[in-house]
VODREN-675309 format. One line per 5 residues: for each residue x, y, z of C-alpha. Coordinates in Angstrom, 3 decimals. Each point is the difference from the previous one (the first is absolute). Layout:
BEGIN
X:Y:Z | ...
REM end
This chain:
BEGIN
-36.283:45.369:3.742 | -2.294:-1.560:-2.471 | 1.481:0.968:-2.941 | 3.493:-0.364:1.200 | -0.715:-3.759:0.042
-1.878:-0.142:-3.295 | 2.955:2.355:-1.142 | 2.651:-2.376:1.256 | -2.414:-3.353:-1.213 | 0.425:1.421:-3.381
3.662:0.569:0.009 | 0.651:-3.254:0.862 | -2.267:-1.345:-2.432 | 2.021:2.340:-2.943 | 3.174:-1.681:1.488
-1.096:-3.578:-0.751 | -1.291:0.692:-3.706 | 3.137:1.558:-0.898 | 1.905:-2.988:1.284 | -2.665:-2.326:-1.191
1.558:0.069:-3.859 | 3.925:-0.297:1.199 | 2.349:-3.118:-0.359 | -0.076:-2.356:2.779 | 2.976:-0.364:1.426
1.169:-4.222:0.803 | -0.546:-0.756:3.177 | 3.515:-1.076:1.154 | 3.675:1.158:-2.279 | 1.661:-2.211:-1.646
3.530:-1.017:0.421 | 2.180:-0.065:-3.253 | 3.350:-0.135:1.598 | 2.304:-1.605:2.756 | -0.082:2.752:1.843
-3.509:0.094:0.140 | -0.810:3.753:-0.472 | -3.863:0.219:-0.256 | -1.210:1.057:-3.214 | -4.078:0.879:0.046
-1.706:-0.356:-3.749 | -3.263:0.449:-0.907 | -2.352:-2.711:-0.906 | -0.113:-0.928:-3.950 | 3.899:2.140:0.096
2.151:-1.811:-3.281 | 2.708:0.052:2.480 | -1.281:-3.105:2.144 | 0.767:-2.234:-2.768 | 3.299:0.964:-0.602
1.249:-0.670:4.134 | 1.333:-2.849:1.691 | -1.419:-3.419:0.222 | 0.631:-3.185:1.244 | 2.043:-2.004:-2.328
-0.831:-3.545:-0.661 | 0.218:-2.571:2.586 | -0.545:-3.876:0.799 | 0.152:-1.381:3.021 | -1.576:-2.957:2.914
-2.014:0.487:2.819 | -0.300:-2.049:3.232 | -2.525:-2.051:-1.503 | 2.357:-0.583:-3.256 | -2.133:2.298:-2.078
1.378:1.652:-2.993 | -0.258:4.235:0.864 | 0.593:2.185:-2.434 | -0.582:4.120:-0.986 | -2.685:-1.614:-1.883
-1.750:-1.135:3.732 | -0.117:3.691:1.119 | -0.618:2.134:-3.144 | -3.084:1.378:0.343 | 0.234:-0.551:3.739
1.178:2.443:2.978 | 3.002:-1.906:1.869 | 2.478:0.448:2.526 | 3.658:-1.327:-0.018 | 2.246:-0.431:2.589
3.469:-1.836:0.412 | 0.669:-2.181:3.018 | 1.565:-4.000:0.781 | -2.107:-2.328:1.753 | 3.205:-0.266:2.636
0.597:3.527:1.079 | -0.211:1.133:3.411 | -0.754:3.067:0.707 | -1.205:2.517:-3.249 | -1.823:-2.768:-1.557
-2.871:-0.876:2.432 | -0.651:3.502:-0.055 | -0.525:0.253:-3.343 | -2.029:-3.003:0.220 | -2.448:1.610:2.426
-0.512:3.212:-2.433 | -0.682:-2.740:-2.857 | -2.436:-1.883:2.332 | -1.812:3.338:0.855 | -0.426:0.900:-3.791
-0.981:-3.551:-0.506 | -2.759:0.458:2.140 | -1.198:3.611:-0.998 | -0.523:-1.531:-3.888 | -0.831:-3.880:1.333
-3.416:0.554:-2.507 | 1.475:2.307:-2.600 | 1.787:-2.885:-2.560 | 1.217:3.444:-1.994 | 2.881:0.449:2.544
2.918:-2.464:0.508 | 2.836:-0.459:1.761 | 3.565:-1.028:-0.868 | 2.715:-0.937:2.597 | 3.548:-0.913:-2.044
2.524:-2.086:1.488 | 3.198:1.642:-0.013 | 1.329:-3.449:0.795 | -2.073:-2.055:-2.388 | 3.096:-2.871:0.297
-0.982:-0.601:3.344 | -3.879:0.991:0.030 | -1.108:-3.465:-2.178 | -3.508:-0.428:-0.867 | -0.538:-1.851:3.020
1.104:2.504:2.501 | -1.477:2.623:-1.510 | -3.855:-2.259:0.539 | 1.583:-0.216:3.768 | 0.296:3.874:0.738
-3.440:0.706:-2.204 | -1.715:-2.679:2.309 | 1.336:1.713:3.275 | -0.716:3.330:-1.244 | -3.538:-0.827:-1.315
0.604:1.120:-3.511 | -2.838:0.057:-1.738 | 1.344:-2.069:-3.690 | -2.105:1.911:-2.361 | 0.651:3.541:1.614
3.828:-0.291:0.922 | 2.753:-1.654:-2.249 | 3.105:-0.438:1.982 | 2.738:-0.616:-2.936 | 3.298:-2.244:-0.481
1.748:-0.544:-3.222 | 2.807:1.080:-2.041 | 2.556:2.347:2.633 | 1.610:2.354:-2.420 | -3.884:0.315:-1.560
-1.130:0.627:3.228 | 2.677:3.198:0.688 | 0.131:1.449:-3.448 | -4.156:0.305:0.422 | 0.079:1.302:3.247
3.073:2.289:-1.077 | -1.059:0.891:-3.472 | -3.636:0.047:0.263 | -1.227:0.785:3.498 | 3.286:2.237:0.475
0.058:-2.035:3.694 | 2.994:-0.146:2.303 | 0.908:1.802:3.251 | 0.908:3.369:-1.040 | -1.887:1.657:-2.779
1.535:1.092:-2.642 | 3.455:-1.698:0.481 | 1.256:-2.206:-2.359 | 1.257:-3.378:1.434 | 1.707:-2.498:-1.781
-1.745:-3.119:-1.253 | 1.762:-2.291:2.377 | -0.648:1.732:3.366 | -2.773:-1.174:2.052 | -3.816:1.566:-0.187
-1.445:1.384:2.998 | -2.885:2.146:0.012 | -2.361:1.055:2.181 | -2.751:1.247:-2.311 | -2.712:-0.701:-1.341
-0.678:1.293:-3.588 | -3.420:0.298:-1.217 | -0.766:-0.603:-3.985 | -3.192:0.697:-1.936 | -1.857:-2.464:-2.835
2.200:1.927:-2.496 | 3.401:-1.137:1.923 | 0.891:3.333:0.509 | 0.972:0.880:3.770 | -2.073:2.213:1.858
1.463:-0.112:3.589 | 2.656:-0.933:2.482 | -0.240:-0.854:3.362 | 2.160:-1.074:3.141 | -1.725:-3.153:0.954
1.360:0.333:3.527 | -2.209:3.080:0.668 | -3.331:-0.346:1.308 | -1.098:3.151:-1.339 | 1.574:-0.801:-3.697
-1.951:-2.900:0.030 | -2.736:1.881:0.258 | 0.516:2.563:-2.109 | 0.957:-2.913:-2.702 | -3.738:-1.765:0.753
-1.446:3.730:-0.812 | 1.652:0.068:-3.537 | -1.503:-3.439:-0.709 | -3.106:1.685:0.825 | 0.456:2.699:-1.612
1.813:-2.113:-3.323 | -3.231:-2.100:0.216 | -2.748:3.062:-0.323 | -0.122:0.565:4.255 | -0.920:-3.578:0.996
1.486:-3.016:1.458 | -2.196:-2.105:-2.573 | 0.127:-1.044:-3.861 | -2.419:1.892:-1.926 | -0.217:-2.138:-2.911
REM end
């Protein structure tokens, strides 16, 4: 019985040096189109520099700060797409934000976004209104109003959000989304979640986790 465990011991041990010199897989895929079919790359791969990213962007928070890609390069964030006067999807969505707001509160490498897909109506002022009754924490969550046809062709074009995945609307028709898309320091995006979900949510706080070396906290 002995050796069977010192036999078995060893085997295992043989198993981990032979995997001990192979590529290490990313932790989480990375999404290069708007149908978001996963695509897994190893670390140092030539092909991460070639995928999607962000494209530029500019636009004010609700305490009329300049936010651009420049704010979250180099940064883990989380964008969502809501107006500060919906009644049912949005306070949802709000709640999933909150909860990731609090898993990261002391980690300053993760942000949040939240884009107004009404930015005409959602002023400056109102948006300091629903951050005040929603505690938003300033430096950790950015919710955005500015240009509208900026604000679509970004969520569109960049974070490939709307409704259905994968279907093409045109750039007049109204963006609703439930999810919530999660982008590395790189601006490449790494996941997509329904923010309505309790158990996305969760899964989405994992792949910060797991984005940010398996803790909640900044390492630097």
């Amino acid at each position: 019985m002995g050796k069977s465990l010192i036999a078995l011991a060893g085997a295992l041990l043989l198993l981990t040096g032979c995997g001990s010199d192979q590529k290490k897989t990313a932790p989480l895929p990375y999404y290069n189109t708007a149908d978001f079919t996963p695509l897994w790359l190893e670390k140092g791969d030539v092909r991460i520099g070639q995928l999607h990213r962000l494209s530029e962007f500019s636009f004010t928070d609700q305490n009329n700060r300049r936010i651009t890609e420049q704010t979250v390069s180099g940064k883990i964030h989380v964008a969502g797409f809501f107006f500060t006067s919906c009644p049912g999807l949005c306070p949802r969505l709000t709640r999933s934000m909150t909860e990731v707001q609090e898993a990261f509160r002391d980690n300053p490498q993760v942000v949040l976004l939240s884009y107004s897909v009404t930015p005409e109506r959602d002023s400056v002022p109102v948006l300091r209104a629903y951050a005040t009754k929603h505690q938003v924490i300033d430096q950790k969550w950015h919710l955005l109003t500015g240009d509208h046809d900026a604000i679509y062709q970004l969520a569109r074009k960049s974070y490939f959000a709307d409704e259905n995945i994968g279907v093409q609307k045109g750039e007049n028709d109204f963006l609703h989304t439930e999810n919530l898309i999660l982008i590395d320091g790189d601006l490449h995006i790494r996941g997509i979640y329904n923010g309505t979900l309790p158990l996305d949510v969760q899964q989405l706080i994992q792949d910060i986790k797991a984005l940010n070396g398996g803790s909640d906290r900044d390492h630097n």
